[in-house]
C-alpha positions as protocol buffer text, in pm:
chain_id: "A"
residue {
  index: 1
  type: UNK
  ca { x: 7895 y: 11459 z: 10551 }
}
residue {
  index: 2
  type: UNK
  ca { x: 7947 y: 11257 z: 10862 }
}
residue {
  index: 3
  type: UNK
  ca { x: 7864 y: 10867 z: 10783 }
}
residue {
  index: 4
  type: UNK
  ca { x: 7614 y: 10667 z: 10986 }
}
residue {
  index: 5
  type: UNK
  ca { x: 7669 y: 10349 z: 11158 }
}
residue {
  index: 6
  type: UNK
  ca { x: 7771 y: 10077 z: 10931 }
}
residue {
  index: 7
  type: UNK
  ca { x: 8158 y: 9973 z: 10826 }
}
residue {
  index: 8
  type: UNK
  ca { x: 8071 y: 9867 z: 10526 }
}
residue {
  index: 9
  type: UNK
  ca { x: 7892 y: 10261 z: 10457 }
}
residue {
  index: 10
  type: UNK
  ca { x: 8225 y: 10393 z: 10581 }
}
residue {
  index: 11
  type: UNK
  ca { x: 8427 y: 10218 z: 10310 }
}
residue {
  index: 12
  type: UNK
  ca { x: 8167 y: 10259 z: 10042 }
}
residue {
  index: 13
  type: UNK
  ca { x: 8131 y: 10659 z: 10085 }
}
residue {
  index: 14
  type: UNK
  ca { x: 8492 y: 10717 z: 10093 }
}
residue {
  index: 15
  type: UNK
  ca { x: 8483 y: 10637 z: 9735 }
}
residue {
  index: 16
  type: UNK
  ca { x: 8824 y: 10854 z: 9650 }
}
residue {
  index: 17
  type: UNK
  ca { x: 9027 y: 10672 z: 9926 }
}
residue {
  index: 18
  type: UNK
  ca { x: 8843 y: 10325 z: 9786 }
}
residue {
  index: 19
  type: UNK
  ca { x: 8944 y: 10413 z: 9415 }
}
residue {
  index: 20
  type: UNK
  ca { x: 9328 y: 10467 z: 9551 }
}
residue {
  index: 21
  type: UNK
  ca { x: 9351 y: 10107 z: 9728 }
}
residue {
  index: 22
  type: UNK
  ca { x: 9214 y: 9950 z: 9410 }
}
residue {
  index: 23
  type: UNK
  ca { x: 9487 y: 10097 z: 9249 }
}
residue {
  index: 24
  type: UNK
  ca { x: 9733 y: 9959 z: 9466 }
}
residue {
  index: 25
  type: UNK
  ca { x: 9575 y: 9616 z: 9434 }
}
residue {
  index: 26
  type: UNK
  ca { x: 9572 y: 9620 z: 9074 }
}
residue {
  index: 27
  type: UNK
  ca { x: 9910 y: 9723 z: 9079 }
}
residue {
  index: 28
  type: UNK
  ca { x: 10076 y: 9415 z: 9316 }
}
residue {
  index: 29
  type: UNK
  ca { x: 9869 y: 9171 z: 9077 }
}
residue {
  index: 30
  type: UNK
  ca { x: 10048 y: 9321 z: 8774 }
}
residue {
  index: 31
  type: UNK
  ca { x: 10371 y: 9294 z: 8933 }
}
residue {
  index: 32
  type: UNK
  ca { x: 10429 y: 9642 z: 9042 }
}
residue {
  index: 33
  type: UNK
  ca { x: 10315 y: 9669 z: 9384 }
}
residue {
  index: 34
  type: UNK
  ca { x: 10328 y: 9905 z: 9656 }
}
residue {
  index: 35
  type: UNK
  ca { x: 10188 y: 10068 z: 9962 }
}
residue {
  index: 36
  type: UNK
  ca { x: 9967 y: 10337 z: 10087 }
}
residue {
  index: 37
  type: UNK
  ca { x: 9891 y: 10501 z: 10446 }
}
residue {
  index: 38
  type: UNK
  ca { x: 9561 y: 10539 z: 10546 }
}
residue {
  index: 39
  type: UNK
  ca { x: 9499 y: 10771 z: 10830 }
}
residue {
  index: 40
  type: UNK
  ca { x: 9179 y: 10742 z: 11034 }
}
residue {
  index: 41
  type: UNK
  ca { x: 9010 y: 10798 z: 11335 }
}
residue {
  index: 42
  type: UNK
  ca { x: 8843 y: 10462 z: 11412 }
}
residue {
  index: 43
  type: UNK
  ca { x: 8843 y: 10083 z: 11403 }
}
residue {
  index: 44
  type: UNK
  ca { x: 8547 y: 10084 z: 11229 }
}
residue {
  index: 45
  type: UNK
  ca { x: 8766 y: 10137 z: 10922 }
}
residue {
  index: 46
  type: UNK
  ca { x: 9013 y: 9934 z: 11031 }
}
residue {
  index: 47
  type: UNK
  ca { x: 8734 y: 9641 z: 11024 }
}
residue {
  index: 48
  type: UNK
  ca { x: 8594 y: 9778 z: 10695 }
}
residue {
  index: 49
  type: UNK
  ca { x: 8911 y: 9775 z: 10528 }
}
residue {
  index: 50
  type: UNK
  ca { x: 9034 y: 9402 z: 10630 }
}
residue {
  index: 51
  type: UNK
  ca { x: 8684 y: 9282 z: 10495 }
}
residue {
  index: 52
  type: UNK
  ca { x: 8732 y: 9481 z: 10190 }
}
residue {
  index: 53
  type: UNK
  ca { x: 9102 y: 9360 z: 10114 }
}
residue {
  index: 54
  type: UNK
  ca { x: 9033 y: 8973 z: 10301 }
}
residue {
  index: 55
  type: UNK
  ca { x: 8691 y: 8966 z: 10030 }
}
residue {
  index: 56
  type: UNK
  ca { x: 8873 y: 9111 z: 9706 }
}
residue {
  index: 57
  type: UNK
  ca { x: 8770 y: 8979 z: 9395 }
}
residue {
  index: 58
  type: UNK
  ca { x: 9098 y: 8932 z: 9253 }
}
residue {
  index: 59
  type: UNK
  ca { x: 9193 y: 8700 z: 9549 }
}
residue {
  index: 60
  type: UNK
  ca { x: 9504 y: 8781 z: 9711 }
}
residue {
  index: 61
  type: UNK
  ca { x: 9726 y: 8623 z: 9982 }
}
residue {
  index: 62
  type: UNK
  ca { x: 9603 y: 8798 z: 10261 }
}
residue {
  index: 63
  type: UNK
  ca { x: 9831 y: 8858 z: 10592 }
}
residue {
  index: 64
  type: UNK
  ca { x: 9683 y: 9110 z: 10866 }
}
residue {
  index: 65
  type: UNK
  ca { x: 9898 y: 9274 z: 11128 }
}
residue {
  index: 66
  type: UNK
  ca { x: 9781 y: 9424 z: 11429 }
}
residue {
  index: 67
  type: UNK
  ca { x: 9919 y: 9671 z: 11665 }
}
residue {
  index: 68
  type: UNK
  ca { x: 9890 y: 9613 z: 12010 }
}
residue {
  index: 69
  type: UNK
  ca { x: 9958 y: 9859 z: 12294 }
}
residue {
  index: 70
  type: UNK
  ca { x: 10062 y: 9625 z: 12553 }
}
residue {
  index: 71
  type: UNK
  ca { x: 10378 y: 9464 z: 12244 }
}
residue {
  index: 72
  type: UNK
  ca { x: 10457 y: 9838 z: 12148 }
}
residue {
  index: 73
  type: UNK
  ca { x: 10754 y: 9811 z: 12388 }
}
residue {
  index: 74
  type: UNK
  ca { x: 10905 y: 9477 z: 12219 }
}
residue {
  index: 75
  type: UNK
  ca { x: 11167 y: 9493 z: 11915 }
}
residue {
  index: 76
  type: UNK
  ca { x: 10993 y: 9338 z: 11614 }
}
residue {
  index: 77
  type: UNK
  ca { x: 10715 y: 9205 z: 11757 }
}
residue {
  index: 78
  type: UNK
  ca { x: 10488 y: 9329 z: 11477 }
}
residue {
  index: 79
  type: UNK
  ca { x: 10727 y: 9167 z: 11232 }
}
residue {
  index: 80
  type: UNK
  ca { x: 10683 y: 8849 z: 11387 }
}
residue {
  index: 81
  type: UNK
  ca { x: 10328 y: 8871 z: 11376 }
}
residue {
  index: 82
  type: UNK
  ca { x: 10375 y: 8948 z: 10988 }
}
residue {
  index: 83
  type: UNK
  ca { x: 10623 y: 8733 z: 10857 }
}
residue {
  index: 84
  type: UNK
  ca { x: 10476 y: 8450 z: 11081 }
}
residue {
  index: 85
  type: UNK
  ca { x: 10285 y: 8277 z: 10819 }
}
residue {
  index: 86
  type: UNK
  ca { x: 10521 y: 8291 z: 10612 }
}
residue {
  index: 87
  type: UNK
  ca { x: 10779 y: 8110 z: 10754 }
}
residue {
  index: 88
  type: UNK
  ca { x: 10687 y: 7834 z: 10510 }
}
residue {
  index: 89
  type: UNK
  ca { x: 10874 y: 8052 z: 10259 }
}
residue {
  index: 90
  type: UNK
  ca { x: 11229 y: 8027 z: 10484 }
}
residue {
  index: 91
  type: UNK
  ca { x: 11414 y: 7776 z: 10367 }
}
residue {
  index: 92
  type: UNK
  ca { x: 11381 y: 7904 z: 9963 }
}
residue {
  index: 93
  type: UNK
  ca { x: 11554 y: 8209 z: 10063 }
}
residue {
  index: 94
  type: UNK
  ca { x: 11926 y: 8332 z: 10006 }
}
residue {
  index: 95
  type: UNK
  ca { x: 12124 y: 8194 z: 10321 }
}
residue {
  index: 96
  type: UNK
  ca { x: 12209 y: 8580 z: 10474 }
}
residue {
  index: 97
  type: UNK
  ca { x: 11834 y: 8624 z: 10440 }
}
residue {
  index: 98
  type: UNK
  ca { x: 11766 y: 8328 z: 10581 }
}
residue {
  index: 99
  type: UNK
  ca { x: 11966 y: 8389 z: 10861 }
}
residue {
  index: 100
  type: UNK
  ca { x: 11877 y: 8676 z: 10946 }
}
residue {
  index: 101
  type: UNK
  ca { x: 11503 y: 8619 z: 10972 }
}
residue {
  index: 102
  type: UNK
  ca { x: 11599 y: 8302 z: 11180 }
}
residue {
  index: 103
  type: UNK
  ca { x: 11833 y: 8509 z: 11437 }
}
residue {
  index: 104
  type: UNK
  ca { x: 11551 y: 8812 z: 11460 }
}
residue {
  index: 105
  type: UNK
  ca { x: 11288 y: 8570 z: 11536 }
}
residue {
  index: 106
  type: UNK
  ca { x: 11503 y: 8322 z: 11751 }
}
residue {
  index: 107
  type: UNK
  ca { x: 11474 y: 8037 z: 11545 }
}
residue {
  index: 108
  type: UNK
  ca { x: 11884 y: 8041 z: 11526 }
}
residue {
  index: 109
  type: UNK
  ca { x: 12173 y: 8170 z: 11779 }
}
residue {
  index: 110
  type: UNK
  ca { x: 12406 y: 8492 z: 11671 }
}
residue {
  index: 111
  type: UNK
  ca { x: 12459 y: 8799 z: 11636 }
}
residue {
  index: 112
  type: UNK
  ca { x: 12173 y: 9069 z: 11594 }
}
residue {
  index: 113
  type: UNK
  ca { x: 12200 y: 9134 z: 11161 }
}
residue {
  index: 114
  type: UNK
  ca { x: 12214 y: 9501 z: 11050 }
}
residue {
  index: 115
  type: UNK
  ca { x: 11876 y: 9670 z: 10971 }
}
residue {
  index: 116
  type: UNK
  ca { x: 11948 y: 9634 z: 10612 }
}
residue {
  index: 117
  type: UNK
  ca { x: 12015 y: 9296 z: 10558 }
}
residue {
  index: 118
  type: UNK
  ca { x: 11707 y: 9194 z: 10774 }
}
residue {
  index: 119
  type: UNK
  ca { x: 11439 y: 9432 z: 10530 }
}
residue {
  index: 120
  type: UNK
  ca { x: 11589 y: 9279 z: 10248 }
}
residue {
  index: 121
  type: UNK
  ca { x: 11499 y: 8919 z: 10413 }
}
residue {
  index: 122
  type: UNK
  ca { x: 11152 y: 9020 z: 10494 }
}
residue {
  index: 123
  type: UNK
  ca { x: 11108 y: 9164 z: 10135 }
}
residue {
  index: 124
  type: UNK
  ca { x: 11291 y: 8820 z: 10005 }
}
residue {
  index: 125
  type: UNK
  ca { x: 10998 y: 8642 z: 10225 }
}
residue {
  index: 126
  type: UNK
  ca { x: 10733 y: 8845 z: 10006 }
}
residue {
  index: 127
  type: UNK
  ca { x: 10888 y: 8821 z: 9723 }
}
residue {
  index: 128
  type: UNK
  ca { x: 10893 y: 8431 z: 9796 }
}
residue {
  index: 129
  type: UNK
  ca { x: 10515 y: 8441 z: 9941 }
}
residue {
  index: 130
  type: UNK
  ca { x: 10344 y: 8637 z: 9657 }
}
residue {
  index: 131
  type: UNK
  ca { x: 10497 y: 8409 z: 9371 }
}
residue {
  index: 132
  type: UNK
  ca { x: 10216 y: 8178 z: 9340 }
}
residue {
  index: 133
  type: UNK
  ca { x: 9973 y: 8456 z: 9417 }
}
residue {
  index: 134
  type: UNK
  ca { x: 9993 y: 8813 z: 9510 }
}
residue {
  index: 135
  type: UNK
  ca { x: 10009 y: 8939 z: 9883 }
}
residue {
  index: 136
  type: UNK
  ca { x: 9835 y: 9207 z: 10080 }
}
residue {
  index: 137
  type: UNK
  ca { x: 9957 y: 9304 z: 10403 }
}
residue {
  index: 138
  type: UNK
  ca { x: 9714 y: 9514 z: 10621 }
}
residue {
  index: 139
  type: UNK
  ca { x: 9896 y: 9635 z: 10902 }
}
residue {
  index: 140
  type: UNK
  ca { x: 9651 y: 9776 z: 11137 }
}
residue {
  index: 141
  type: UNK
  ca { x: 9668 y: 10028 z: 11401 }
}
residue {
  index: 142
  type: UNK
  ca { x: 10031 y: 10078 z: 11290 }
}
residue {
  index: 143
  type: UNK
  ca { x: 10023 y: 10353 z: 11605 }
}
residue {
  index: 144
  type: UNK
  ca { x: 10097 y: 10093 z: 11837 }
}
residue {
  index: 145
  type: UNK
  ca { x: 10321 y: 9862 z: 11656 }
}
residue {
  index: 146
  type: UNK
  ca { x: 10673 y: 9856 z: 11779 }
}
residue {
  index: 147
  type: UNK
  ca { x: 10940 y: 10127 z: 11621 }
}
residue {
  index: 148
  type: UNK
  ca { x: 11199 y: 9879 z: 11483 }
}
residue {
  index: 149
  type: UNK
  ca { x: 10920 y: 9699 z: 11298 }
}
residue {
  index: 150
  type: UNK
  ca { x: 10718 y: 10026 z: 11127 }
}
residue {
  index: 151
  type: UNK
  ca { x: 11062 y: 10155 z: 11047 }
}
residue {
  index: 152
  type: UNK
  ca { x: 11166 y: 9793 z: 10860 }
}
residue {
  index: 153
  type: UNK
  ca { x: 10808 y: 9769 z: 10718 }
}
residue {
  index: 154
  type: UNK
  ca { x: 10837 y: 10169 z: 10593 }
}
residue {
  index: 155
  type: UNK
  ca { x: 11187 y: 10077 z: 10405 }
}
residue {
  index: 156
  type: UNK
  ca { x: 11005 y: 9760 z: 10235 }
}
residue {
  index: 157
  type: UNK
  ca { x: 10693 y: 9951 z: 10103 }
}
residue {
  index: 158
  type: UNK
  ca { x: 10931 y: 10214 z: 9948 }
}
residue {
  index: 159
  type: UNK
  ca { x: 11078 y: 9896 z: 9768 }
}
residue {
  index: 160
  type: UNK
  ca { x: 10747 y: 9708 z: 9594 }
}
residue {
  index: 161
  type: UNK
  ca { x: 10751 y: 9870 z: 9279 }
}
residue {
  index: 162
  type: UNK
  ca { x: 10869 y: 9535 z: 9120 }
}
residue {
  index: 163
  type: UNK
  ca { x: 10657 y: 9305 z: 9377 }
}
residue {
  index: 164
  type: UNK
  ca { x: 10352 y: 9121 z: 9366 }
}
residue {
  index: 165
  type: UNK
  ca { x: 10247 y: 9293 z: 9697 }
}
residue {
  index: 166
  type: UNK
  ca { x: 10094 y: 9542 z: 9827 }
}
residue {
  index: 167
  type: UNK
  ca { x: 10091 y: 9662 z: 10235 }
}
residue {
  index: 168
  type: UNK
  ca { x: 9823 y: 9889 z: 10379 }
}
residue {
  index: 169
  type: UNK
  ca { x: 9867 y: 10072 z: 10677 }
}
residue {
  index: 170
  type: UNK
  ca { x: 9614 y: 10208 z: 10878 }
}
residue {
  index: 171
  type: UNK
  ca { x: 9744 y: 10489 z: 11132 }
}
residue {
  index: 172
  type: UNK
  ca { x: 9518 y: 10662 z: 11394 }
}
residue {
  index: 173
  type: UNK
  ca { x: 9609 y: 11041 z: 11466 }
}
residue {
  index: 174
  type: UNK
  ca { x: 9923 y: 11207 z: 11270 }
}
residue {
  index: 175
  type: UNK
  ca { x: 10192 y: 10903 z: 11455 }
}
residue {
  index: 176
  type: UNK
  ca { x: 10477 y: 10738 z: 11247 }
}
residue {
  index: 177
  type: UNK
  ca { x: 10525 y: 10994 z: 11000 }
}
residue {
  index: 178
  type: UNK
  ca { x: 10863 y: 10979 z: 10987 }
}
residue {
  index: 179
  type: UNK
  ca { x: 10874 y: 10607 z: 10974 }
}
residue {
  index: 180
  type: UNK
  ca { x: 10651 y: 10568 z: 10666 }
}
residue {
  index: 181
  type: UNK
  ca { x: 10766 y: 10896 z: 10497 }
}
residue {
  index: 182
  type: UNK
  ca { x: 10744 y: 10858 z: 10139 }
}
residue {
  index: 183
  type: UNK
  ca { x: 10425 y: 10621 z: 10125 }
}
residue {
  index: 184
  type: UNK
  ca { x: 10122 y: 10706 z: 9963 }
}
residue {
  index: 185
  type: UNK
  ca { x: 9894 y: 10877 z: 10262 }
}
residue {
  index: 186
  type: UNK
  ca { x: 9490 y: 10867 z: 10228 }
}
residue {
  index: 187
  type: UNK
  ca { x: 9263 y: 11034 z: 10492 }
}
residue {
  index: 188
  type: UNK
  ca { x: 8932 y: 10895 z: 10598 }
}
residue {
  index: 189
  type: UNK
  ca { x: 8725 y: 11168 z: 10764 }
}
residue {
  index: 190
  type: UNK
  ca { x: 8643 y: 11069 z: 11117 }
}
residue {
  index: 191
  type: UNK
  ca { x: 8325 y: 10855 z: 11210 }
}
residue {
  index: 192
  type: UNK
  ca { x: 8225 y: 10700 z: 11478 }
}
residue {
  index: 193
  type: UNK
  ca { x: 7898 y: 10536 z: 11375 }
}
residue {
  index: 194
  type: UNK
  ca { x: 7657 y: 10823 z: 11426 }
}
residue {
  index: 195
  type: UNK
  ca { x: 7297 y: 10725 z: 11377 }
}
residue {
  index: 196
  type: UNK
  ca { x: 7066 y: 10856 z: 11101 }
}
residue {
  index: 197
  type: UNK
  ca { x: 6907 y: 11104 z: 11345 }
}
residue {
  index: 198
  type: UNK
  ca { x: 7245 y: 11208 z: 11487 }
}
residue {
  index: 199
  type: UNK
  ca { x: 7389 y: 11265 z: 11196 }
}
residue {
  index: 200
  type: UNK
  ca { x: 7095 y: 11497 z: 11078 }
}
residue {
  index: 201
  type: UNK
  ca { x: 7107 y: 11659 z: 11448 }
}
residue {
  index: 202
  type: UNK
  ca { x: 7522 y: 11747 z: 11421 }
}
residue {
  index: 203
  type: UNK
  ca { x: 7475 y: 11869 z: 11081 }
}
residue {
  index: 204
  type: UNK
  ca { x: 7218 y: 12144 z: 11198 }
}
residue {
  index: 205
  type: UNK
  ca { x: 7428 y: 12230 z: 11457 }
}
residue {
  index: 206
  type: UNK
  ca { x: 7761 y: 12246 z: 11210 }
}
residue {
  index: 207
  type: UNK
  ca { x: 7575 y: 12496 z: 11048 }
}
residue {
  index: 208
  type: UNK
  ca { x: 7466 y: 12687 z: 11316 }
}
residue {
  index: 209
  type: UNK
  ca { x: 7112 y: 12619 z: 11456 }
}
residue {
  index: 210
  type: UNK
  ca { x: 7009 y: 12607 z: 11780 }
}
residue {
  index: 211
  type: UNK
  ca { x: 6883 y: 12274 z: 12015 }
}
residue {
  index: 212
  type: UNK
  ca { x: 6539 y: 12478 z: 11998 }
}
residue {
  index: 213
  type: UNK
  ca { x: 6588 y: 12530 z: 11577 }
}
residue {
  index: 214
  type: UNK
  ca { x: 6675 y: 12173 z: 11550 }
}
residue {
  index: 215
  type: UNK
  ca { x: 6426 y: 12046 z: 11743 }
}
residue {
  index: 216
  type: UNK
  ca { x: 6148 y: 12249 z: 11506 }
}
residue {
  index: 217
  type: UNK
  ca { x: 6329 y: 12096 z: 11214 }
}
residue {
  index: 218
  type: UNK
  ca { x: 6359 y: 11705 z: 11354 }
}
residue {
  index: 219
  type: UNK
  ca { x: 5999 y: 11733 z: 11518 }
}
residue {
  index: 220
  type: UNK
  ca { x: 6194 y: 11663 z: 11835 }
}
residue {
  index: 221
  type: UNK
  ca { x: 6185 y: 11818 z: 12270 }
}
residue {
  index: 222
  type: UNK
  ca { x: 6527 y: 12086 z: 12280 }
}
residue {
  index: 223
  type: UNK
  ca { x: 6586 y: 11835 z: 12619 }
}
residue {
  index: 224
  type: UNK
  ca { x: 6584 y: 11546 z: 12347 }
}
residue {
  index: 225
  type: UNK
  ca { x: 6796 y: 11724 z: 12088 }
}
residue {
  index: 226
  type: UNK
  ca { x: 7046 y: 11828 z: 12408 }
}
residue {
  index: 227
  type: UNK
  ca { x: 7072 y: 11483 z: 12510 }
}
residue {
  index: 228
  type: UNK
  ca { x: 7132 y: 11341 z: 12135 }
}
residue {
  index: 229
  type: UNK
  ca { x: 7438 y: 11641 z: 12105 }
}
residue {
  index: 230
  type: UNK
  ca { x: 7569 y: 11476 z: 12384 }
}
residue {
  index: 231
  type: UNK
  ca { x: 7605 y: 11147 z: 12229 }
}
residue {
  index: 232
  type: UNK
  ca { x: 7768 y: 11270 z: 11875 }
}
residue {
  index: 233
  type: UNK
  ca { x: 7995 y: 11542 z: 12105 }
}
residue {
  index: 234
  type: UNK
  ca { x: 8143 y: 11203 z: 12235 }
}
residue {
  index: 235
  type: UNK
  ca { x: 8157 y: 11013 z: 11951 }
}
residue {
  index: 236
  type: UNK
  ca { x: 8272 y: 11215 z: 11771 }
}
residue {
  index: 237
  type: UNK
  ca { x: 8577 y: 11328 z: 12035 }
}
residue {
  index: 238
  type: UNK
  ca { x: 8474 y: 11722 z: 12019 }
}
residue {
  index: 239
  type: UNK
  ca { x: 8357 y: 11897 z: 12318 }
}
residue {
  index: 240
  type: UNK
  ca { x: 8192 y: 12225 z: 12125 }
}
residue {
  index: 241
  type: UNK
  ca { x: 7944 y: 12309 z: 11858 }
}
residue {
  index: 242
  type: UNK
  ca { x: 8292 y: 12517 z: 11679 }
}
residue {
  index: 243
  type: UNK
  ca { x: 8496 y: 12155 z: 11699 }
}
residue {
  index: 244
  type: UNK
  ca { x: 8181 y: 11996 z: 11539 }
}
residue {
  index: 245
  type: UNK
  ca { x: 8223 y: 12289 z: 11269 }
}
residue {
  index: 246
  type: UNK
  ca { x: 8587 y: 12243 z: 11212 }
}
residue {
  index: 247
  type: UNK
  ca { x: 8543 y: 11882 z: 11182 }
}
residue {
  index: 248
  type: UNK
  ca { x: 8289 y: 11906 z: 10897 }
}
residue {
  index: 249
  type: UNK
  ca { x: 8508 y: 12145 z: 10753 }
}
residue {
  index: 250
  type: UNK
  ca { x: 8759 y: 11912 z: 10726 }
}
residue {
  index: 251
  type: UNK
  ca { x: 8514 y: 11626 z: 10563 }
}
C-alpha cells in the first residue's frame, strides 16, 4: 500500500524495516554495534529516519552526514563532515591514528596515510566518541557522498561488532553497492507523499480500473480523476498505469 503524506506515517508503516534499526540500536548500546543500508526512494525518509534516530529513547550520541552533489567530487569530504565533531576525541587516540586523521583533514603536513591505517583512526575516533555514550551515525543520501569516504565508512561498519555504535546509511536507487557490500540492506517501498485521495485513486488504477470506474467509485468527474493520475504518475516517477502496477507489486 502506497503511504500518504506524512514522514512520520512513512517510518511508522514500515514497521519490518523499523523493527531492524531497533535492533541495531539495541545492539551499539550493548556493546555490539553495527550497521545497516537502507535503500529508498525519497528524503522524506531520510527526514523521518534522522528524527527517529536524533529522538531515540535510549539517547544516543547522534552525528548526521549528508551527501551533497556539488562535494561528490572531493576526497573525504563526507568524512570530514563525520568525524568533525569529533575532533574533541583526537588527542586520546594512538599517535599513527592520530596522525593520520590530522594529515587527511589538514590539520598536520605529510604524507597521504594508507587506506587502512586511516579506517582504523576513524573507528579509534568512535570507539573514543561512544565511550561515555553510544553513537549513531546517519549518513544520508550516501549516493552523493564522495567514493574514498563510502568506501572507508563501508570497511568501518563491517568492523562494529565490538562497538558502541551503530551507522545508518540511507542510499537512493541501487548506487554504492560495492562499497557497502556486506552491510545489512533494508528497502523502504517508494513514497512520495501521496494524498489520501491519491492514494485511493492509484490503487484503483494498480488494479485495473478505468478514470471513468474510478471516478464511479471516488464520486469524482473522469477529467478530475485524469488530472489527480497525473499528479501520483509524477510523484511517484512512473509514466504508465503498468509502472504504477509493478510498483505496487513491489510494496
Amino acid at each position: 500500500m502506497w503511504q500518504i503524506d506524512s514522514a512520520e506515517a512513512k517510518l511508522r508503516d514500515c514497521q519490518p524495516e523499523r523493527d531492524d534499526l531497533d535492533a541495531v540500536l539495541w545492539g551499539a548500546w550493548a556493546g555490539s554495534g553495527g550497521a545497516v543500508v537502507l535503500r529508498d526512494e525519497s528524503d522524506v525518509g531520510d527526514r523521518a529516519l534522522c528524527d527517529f534516530l536524533a529522538g531515540h529513547p535510549l539517547g544516543f550520541r547522534f552525528s548526521r552526514v549528508v551527501g551533497l552533489e556539488a562535494e561528490r567530487d572531493l576526497p573525504f569530504a563526507g568524512l570530514h563532515q563525520a568525524c568533525a565533531p569529533h575532533l574533541t576525541f583526537l588527542d586520546g587516540l594512538p599517535e599513527p591514528q592520530r596522525e593520520a586523521l590530522a594529515i587527511t583533514f589538514a590539520l598536520a603536513s605529510g604524507p597521504p596515510p594508507d587506506r587502512f591505517r586511516l579506517g582504523m583512526a576513524v573507528l579509534g575516533l568512535i570507539r573514543a566518541a561512544s565511550k561515555s555514550r553510544p553513537l549513531v551515525w546517519l549518513v544520508g543520501d550516501a549516493q552523493w557522498i564522495d567514493r574514498p569516504t563510502v568506501v572507508l565508512l563501508g570497511f568501518v561498519a563491517r568492523r562494529l561488532a565490538t562497538e558502541s555504535a551503530s551507522i545508518v546509511f540511507t542510499v537512493h536507487g541501487t548506487s554504492r553497492q560495492q562499497e557497502l557490500a556486506g552491510l545489512t540492506e533494508l528497502t523502504a517501498h517508494p513514497t512520495a507523499g501521496l494524498t489520501a485521495q491519491e492514494a485511493q485513486i492509484a490503487r484503483l488504477a494498480a488494479d485495473g480500473s478505468t478514470n471513468s470506474e474510478i471516478a464511479a467509485r471516488v464520486y469524482l468527474s473522469p477529467r478530475t480523476v485524469e488530472w489527480h493520475m497525473r499528479k501520483v504518475f509524477a510523484k511517484l516517477g512512473v509514466s504508465s498505469r503498468r509502472q504504477l502496477r509493478d510498483q505496487r507489486s513491489l510494496q
